[in-house]
PDB file of N, CA, C and O in Angstrom:
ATOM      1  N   UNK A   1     119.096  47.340 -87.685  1.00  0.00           N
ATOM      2  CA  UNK A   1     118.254  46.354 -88.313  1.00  0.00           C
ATOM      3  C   UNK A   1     118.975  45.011 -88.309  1.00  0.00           C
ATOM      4  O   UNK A   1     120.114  44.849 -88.749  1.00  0.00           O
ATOM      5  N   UNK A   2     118.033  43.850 -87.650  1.00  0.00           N
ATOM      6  CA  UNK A   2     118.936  42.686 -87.870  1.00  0.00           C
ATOM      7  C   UNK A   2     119.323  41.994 -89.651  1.00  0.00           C
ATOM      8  O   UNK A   2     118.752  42.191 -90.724  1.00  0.00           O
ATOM      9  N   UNK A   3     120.350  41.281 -89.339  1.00  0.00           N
ATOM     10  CA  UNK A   3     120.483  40.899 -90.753  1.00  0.00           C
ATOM     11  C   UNK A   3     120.444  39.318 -90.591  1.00  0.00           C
ATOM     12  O   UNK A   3     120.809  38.913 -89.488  1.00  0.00           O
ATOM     13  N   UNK A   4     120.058  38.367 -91.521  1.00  0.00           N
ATOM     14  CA  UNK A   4     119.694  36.721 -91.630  1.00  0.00           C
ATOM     15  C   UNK A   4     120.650  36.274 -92.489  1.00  0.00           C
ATOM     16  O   UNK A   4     121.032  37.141 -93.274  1.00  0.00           O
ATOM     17  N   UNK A   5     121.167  35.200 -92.599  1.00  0.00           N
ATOM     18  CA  UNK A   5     122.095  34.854 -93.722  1.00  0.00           C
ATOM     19  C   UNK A   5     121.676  33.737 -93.700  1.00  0.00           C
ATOM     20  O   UNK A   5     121.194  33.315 -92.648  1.00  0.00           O
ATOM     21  N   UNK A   6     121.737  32.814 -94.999  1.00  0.00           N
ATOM     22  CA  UNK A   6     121.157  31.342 -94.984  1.00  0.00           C
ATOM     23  C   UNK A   6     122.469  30.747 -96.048  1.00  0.00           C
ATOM     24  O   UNK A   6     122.738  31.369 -97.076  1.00  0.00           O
ATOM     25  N   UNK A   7     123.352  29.267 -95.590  1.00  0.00           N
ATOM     26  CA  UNK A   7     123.341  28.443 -96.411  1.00  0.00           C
ATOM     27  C   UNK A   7     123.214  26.989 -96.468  1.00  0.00           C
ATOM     28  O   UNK A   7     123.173  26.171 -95.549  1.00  0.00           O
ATOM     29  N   UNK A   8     123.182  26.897 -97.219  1.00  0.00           N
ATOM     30  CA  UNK A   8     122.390  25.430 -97.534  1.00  0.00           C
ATOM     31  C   UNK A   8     123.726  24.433 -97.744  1.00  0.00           C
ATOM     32  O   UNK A   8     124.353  24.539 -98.798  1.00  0.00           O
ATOM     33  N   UNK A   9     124.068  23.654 -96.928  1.00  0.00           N
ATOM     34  CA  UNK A   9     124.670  22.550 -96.798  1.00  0.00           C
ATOM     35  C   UNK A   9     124.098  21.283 -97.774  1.00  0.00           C
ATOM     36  O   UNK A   9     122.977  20.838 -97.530  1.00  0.00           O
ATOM     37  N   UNK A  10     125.096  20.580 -99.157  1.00  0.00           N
ATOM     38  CA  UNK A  10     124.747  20.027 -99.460  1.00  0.00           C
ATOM     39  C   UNK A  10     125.925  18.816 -99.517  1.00  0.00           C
ATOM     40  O   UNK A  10     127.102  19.018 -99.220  1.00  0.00           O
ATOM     41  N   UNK A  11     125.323  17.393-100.001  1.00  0.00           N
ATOM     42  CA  UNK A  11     126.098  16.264 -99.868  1.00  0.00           C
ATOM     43  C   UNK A  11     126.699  16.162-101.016  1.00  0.00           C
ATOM     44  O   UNK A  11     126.368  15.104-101.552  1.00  0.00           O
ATOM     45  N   UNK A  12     127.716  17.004-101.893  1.00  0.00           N
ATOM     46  CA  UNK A  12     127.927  16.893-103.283  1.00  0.00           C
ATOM     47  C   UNK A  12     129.568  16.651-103.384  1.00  0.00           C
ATOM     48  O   UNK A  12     130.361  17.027-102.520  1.00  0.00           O
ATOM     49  N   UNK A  13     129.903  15.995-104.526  1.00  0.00           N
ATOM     50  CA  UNK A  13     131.457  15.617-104.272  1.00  0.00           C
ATOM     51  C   UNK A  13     132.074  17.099-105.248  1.00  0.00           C
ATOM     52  O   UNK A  13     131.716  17.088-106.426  1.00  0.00           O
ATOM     53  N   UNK A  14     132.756  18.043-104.900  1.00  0.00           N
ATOM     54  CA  UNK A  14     133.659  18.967-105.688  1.00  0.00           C
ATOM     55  C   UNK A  14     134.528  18.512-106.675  1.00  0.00           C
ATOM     56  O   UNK A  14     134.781  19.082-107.736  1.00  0.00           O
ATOM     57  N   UNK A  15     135.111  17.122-106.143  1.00  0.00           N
ATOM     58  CA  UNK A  15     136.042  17.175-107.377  1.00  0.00           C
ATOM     59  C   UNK A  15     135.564  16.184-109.089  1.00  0.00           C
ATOM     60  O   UNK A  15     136.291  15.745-109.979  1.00  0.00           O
ATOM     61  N   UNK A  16     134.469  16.170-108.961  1.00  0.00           N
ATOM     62  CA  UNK A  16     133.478  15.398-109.686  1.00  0.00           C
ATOM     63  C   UNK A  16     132.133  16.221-110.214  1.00  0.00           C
ATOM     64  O   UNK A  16     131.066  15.637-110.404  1.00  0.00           O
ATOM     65  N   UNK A  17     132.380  18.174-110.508  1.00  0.00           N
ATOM     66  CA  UNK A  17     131.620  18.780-110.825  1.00  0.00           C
ATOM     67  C   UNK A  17     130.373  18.488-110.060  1.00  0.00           C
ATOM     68  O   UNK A  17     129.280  18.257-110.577  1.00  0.00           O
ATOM     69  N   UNK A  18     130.639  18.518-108.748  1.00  0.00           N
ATOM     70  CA  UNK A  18     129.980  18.804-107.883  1.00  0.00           C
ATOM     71  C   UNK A  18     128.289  17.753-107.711  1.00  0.00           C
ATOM     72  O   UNK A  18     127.251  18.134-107.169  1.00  0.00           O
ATOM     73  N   UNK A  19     128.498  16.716-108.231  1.00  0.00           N
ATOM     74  CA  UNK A  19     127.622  15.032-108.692  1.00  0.00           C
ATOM     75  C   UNK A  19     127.524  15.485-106.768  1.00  0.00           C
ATOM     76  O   UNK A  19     128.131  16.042-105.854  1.00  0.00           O
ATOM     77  N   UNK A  20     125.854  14.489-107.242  1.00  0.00           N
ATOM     78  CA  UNK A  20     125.850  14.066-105.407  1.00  0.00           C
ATOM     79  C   UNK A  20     126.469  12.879-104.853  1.00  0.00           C
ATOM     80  O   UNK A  20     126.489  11.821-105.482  1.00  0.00           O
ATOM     81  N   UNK A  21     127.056  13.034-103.519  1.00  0.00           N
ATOM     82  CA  UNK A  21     127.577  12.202-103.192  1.00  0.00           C
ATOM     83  C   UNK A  21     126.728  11.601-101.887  1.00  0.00           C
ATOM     84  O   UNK A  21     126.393  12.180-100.854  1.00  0.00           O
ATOM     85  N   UNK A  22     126.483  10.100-102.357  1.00  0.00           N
ATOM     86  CA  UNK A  22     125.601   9.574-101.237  1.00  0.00           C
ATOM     87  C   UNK A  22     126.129   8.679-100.395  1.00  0.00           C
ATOM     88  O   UNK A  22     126.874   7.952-101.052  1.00  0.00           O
ATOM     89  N   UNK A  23     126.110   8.316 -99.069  1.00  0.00           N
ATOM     90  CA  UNK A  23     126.830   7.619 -98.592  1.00  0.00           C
ATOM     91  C   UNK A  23     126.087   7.406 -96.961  1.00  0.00           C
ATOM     92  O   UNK A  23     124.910   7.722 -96.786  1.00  0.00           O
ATOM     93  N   UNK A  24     126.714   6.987 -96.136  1.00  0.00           N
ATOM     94  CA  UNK A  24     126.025   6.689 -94.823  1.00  0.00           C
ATOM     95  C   UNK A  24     126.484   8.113 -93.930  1.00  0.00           C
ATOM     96  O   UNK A  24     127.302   8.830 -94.506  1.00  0.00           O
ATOM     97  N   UNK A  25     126.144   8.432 -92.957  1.00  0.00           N
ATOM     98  CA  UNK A  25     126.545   9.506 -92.104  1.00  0.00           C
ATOM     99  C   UNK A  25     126.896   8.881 -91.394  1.00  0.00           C
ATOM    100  O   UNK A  25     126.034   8.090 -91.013  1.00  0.00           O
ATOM    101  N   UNK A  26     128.459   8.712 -90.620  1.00  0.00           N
ATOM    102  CA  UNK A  26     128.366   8.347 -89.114  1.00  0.00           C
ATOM    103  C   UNK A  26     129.104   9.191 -87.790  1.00  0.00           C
ATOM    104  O   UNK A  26     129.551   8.747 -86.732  1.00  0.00           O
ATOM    105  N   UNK A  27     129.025  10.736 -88.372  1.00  0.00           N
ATOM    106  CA  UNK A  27     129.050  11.643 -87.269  1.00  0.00           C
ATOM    107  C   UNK A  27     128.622  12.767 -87.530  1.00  0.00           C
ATOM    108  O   UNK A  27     129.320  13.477 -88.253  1.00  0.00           O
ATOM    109  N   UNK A  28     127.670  13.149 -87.154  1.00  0.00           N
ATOM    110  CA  UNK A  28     127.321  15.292 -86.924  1.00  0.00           C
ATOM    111  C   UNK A  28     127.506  15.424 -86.354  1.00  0.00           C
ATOM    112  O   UNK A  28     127.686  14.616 -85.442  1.00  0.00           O
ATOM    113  N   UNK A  29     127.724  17.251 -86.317  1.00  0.00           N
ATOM    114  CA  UNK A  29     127.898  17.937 -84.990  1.00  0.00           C
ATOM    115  C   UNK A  29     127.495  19.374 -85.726  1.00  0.00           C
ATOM    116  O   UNK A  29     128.009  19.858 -86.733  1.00  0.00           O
ATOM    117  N   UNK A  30     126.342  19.940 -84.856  1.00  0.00           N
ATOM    118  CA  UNK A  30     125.968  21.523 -85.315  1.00  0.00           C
ATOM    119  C   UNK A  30     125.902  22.231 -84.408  1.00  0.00           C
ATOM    120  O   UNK A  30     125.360  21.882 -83.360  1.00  0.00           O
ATOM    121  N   UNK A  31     126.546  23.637 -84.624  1.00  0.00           N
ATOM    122  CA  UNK A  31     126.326  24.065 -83.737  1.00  0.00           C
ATOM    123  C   UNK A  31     125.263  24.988 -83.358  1.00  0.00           C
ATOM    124  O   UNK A  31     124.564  25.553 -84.199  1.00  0.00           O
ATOM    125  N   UNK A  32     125.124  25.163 -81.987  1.00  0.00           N
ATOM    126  CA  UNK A  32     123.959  26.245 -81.619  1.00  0.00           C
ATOM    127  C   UNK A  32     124.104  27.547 -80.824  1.00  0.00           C
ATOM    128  O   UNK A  32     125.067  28.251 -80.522  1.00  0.00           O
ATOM    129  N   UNK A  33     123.344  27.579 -80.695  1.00  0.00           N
ATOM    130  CA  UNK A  33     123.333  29.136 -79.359  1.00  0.00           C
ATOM    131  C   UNK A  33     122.088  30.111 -79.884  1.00  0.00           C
ATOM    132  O   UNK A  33     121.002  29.718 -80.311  1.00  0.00           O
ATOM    133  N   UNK A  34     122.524  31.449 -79.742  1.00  0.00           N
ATOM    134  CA  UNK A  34     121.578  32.358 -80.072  1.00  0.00           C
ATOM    135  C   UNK A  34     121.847  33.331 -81.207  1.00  0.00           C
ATOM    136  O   UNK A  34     122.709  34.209 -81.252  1.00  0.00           O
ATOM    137  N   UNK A  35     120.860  32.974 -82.193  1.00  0.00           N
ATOM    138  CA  UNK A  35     121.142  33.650 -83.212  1.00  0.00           C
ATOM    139  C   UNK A  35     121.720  32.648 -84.437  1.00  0.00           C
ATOM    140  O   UNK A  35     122.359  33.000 -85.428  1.00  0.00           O
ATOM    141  N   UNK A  36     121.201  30.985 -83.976  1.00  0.00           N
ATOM    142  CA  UNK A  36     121.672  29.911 -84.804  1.00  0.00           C
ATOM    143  C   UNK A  36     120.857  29.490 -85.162  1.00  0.00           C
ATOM    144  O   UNK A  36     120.011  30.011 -84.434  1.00  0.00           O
ATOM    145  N   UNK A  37     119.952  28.391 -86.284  1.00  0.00           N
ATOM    146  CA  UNK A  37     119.250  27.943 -86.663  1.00  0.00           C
ATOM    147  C   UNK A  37     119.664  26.651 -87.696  1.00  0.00           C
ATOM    148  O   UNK A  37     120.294  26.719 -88.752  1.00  0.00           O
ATOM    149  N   UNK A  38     119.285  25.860 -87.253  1.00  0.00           N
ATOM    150  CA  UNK A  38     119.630  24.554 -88.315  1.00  0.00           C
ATOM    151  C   UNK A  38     118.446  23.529 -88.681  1.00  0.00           C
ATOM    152  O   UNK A  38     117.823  22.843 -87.870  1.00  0.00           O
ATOM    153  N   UNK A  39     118.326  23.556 -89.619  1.00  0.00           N
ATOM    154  CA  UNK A  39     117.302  22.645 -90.668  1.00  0.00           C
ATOM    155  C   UNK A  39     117.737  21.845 -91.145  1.00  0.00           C
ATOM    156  O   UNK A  39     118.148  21.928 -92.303  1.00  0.00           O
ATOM    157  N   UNK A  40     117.822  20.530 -90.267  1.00  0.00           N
ATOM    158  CA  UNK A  40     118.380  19.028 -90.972  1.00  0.00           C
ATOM    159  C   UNK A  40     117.444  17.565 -90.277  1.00  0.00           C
ATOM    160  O   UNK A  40     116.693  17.631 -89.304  1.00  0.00           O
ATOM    161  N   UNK A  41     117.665  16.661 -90.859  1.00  0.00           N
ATOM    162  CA  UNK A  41     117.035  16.088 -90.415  1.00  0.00           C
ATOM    163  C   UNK A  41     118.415  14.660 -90.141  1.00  0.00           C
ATOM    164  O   UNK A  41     118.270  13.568 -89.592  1.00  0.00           O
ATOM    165  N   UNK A  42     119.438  15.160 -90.663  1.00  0.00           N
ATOM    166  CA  UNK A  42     120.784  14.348 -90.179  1.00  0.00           C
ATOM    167  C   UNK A  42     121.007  13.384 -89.001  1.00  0.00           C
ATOM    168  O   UNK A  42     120.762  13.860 -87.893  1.00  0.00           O
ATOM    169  N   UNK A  43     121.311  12.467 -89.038  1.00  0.00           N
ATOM    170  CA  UNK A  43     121.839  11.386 -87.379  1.00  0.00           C
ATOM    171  C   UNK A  43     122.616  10.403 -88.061  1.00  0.00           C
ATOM    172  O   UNK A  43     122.472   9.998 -89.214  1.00  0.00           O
ATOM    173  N   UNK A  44     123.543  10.037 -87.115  1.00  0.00           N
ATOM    174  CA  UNK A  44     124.198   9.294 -87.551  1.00  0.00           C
ATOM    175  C   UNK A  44     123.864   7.770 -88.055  1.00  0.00           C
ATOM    176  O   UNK A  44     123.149   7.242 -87.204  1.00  0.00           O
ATOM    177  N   UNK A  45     124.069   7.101 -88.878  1.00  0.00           N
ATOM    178  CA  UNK A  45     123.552   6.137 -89.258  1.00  0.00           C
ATOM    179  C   UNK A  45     122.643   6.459 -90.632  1.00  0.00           C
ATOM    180  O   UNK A  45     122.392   5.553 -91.426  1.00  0.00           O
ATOM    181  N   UNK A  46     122.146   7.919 -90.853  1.00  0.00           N
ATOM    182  CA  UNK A  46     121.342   8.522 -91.834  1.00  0.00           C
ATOM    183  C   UNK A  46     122.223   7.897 -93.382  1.00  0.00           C
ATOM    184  O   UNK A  46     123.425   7.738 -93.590  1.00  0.00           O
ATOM    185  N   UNK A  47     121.035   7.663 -94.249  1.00  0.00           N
ATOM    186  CA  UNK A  47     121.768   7.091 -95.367  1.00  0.00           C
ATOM    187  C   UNK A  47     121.377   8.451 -96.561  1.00  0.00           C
ATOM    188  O   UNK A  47     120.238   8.878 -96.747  1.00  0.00           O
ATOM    189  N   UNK A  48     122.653   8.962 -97.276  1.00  0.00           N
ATOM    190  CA  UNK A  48     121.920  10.176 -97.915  1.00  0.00           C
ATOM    191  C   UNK A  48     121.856   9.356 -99.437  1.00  0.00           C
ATOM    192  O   UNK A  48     122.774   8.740 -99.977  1.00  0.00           O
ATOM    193  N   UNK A  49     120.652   9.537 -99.862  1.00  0.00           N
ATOM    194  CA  UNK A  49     120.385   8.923-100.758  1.00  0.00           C
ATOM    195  C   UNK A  49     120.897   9.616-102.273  1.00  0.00           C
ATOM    196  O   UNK A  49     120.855  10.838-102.415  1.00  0.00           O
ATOM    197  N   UNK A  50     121.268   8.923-103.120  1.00  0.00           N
ATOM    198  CA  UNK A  50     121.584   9.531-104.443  1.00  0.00           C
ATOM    199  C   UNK A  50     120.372  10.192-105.766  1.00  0.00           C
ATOM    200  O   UNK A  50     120.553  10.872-106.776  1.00  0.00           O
ATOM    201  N   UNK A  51     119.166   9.597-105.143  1.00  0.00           N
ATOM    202  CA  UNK A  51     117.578   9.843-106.303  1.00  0.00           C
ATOM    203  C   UNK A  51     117.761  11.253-105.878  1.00  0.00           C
ATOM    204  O   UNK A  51     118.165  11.942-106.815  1.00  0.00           O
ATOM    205  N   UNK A  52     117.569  12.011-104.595  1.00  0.00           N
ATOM    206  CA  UNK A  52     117.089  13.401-104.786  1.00  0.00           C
ATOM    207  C   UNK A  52     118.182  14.412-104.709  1.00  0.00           C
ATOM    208  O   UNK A  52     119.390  14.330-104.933  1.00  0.00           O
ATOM    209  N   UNK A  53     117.456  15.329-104.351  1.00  0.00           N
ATOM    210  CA  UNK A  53     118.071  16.929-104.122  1.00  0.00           C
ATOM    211  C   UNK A  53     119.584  16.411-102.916  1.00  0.00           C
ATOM    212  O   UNK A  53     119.434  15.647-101.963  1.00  0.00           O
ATOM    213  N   UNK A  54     120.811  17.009-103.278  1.00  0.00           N
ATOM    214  CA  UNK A  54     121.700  16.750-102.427  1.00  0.00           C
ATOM    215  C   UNK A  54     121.842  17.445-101.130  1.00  0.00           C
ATOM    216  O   UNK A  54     122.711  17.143-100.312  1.00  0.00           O
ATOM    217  N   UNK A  55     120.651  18.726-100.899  1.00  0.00           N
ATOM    218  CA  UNK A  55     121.110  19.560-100.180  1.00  0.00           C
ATOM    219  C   UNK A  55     120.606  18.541 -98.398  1.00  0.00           C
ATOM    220  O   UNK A  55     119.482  18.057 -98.264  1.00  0.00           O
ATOM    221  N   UNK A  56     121.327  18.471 -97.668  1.00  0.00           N
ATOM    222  CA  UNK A  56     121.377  17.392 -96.210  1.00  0.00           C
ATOM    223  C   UNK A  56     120.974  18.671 -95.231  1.00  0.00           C
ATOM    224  O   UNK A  56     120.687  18.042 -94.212  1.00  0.00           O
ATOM    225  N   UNK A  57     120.817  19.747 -94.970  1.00  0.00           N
ATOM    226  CA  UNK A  57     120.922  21.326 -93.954  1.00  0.00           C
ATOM    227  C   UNK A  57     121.115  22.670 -94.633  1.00  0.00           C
ATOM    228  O   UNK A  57     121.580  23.212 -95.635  1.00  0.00           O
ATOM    229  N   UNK A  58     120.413  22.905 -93.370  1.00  0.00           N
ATOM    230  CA  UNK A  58     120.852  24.380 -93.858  1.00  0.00           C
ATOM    231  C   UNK A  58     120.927  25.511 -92.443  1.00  0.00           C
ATOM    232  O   UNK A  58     120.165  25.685 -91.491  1.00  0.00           O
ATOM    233  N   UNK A  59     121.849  25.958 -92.732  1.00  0.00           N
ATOM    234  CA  UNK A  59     122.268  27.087 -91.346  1.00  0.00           C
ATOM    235  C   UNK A  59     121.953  28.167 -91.516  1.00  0.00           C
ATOM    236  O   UNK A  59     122.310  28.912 -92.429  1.00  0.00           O
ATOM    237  N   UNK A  60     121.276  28.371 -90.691  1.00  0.00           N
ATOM    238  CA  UNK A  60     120.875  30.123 -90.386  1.00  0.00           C
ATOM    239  C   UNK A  60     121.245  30.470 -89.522  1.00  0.00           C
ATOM    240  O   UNK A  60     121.157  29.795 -88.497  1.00  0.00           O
ATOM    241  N   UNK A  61     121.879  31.790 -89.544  1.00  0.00           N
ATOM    242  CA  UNK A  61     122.411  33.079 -88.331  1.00  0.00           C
ATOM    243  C   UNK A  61     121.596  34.217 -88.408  1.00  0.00           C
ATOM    244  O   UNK A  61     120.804  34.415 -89.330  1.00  0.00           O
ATOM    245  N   UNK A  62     121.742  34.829 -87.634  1.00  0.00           N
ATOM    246  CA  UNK A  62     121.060  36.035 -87.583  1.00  0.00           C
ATOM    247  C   UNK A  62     122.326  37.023 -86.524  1.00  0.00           C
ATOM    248  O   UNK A  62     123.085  36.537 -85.686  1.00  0.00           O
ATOM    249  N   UNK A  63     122.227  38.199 -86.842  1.00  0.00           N
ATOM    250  CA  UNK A  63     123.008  39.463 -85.941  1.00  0.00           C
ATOM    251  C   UNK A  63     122.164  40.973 -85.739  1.00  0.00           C
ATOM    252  O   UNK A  63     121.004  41.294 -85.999  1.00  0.00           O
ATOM    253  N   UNK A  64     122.797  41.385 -85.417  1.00  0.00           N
ATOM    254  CA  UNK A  64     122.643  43.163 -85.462  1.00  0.00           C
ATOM    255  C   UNK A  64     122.745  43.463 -86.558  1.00  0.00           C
ATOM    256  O   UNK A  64     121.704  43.807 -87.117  1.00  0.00           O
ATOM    257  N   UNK A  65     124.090  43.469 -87.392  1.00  0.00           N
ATOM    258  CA  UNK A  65     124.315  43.783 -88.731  1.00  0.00           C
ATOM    259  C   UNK A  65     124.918  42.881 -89.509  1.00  0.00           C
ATOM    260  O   UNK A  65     124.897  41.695 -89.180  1.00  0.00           O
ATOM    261  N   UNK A  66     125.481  43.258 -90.537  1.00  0.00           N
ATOM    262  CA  UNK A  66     125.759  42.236 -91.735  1.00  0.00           C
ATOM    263  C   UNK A  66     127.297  41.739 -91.235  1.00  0.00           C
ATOM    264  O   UNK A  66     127.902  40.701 -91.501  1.00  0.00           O
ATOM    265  N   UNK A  67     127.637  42.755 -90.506  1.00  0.00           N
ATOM    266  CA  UNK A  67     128.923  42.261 -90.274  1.00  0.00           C
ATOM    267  C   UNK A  67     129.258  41.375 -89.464  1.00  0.00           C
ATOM    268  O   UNK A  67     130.036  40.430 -89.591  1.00  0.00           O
ATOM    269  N   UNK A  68     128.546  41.766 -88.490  1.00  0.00           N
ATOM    270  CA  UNK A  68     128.168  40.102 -87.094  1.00  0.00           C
ATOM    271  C   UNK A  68     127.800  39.335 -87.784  1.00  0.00           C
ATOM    272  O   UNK A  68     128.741  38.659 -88.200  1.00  0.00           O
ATOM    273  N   UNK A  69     126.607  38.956 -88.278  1.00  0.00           N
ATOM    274  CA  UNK A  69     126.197  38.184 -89.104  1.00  0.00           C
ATOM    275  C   UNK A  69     126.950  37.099 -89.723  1.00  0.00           C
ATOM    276  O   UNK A  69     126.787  35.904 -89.477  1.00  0.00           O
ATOM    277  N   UNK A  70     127.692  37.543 -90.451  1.00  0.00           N
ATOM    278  CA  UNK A  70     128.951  36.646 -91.383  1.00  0.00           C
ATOM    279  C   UNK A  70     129.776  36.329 -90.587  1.00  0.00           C
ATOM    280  O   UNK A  70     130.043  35.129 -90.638  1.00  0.00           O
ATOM    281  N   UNK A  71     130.706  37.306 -89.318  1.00  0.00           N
ATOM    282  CA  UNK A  71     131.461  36.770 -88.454  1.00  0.00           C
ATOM    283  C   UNK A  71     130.900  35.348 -87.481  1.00  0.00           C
ATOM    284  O   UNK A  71     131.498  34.296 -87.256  1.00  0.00           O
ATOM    285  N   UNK A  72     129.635  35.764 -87.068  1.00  0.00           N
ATOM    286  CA  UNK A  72     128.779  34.351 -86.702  1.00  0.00           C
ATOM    287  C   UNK A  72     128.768  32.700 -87.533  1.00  0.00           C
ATOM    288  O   UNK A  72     128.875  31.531 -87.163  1.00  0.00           O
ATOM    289  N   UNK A  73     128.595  33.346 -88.695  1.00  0.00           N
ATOM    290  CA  UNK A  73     128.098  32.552 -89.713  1.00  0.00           C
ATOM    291  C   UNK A  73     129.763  31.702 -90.395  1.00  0.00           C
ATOM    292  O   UNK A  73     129.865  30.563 -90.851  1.00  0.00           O
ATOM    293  N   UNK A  74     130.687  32.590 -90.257  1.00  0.00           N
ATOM    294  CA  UNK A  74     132.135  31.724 -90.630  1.00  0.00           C
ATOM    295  C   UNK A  74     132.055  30.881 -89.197  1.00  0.00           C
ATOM    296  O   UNK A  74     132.112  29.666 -89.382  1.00  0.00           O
ATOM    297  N   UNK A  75     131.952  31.231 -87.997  1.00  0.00           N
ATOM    298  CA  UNK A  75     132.278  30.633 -86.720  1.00  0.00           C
ATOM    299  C   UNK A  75     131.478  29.111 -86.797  1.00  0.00           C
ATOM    300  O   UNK A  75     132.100  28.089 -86.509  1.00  0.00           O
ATOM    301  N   UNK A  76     130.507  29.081 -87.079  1.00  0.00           N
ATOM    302  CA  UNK A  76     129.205  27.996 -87.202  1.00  0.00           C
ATOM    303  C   UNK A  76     129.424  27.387 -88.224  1.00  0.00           C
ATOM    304  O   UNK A  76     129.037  26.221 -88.284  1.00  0.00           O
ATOM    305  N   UNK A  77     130.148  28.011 -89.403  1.00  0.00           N
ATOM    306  CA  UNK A  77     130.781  27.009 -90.458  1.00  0.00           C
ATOM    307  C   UNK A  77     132.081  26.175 -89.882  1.00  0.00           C
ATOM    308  O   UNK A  77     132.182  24.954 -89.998  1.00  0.00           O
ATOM    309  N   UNK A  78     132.879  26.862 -89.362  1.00  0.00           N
ATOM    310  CA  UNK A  78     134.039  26.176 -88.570  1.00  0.00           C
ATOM    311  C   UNK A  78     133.820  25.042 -87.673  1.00  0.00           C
ATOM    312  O   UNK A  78     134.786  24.284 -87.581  1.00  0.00           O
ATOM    313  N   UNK A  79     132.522  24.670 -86.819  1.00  0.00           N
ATOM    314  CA  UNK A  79     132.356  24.141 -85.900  1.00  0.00           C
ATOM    315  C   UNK A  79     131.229  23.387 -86.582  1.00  0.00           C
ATOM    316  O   UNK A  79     130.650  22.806 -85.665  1.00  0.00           O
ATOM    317  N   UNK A  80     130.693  23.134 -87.600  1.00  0.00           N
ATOM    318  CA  UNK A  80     130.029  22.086 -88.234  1.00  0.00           C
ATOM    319  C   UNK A  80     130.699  20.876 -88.559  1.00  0.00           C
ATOM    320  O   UNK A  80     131.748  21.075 -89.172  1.00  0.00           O
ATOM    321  N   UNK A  81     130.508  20.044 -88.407  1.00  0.00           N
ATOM    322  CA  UNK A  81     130.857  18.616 -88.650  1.00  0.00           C
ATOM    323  C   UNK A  81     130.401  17.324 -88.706  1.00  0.00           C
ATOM    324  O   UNK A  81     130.073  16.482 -87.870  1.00  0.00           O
ATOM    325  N   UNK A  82     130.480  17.394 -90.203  1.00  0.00           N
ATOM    326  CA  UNK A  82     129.841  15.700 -91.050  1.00  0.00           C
ATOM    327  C   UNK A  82     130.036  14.900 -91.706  1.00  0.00           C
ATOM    328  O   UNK A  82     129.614  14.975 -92.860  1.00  0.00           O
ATOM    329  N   UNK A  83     130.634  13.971 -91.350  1.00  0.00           N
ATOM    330  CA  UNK A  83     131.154  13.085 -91.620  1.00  0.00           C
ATOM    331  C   UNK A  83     130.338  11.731 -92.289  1.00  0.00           C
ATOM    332  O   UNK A  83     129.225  11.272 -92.030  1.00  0.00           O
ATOM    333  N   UNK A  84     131.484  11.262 -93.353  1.00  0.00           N
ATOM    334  CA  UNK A  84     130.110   9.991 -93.968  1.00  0.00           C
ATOM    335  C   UNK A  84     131.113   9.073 -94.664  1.00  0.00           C
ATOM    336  O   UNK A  84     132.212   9.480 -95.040  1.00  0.00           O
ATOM    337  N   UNK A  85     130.573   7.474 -94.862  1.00  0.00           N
ATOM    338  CA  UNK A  85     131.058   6.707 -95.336  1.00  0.00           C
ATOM    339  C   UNK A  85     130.609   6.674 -96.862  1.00  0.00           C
ATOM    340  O   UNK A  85     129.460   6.779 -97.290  1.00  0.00           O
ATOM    341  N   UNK A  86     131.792   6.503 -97.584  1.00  0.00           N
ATOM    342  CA  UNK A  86     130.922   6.371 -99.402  1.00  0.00           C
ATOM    343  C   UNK A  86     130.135   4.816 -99.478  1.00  0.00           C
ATOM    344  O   UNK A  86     130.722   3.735 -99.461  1.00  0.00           O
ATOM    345  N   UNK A  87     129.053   4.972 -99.541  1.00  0.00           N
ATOM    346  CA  UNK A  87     128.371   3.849 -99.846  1.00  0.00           C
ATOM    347  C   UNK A  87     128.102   3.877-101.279  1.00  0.00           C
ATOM    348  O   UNK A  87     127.963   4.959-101.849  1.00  0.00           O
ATOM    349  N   UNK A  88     127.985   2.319-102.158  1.00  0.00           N
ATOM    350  CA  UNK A  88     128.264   1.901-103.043  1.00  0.00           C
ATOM    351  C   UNK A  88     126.763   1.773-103.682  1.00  0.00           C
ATOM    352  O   UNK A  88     126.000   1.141-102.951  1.00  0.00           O
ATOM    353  N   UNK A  89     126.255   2.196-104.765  1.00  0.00           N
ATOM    354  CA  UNK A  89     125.010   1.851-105.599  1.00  0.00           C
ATOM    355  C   UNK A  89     124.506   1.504-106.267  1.00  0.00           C
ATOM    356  O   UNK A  89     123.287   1.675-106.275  1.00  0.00           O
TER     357      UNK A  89
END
């Protein structure tokens, strides 16, 4: 049975109990192939705004089992990359 895993990439600062952090984007990179899925609407130049929801993507994998799955899903976390300038509000 295949297994799906979803997480949701958000723009939030950690060391600030996790407040959103809004700022300009000026590099992505997601990755793809088979068994990848990404829901963003991200480009560089994108301004993430501070009014809403912080979440910027979200990655989906899919495998055979749970165990591919997550091994996929750390790999696609490793090779994500987004980068942003703190813009001021």
């Amino acid at each position: 049975m295949d297994n799906a895993i979803e997480v949701r990439i958000n723009a939030e600062d950690t060391e600030h109990d996790f407040r959103p952090s809004p700022g300009t984007v000026t590099n992505v990179h997601f990755p793809g192939g088979k068994g990848v899925r990404i829901d963003s609407a991200l480009f560089a130049g994108y301004q993430i705004p501070p009014y809403y929801d912080s979440m910027i993507a979200k990655l989906i994998v899919y495998d055979k089992n749970r165990k591919l799955a997550l091994r996929k899903l750390r790999k696609c976390i490793g090779r994500t990359c987004i980068r942003r300038r703190e813009d001021k509000y």
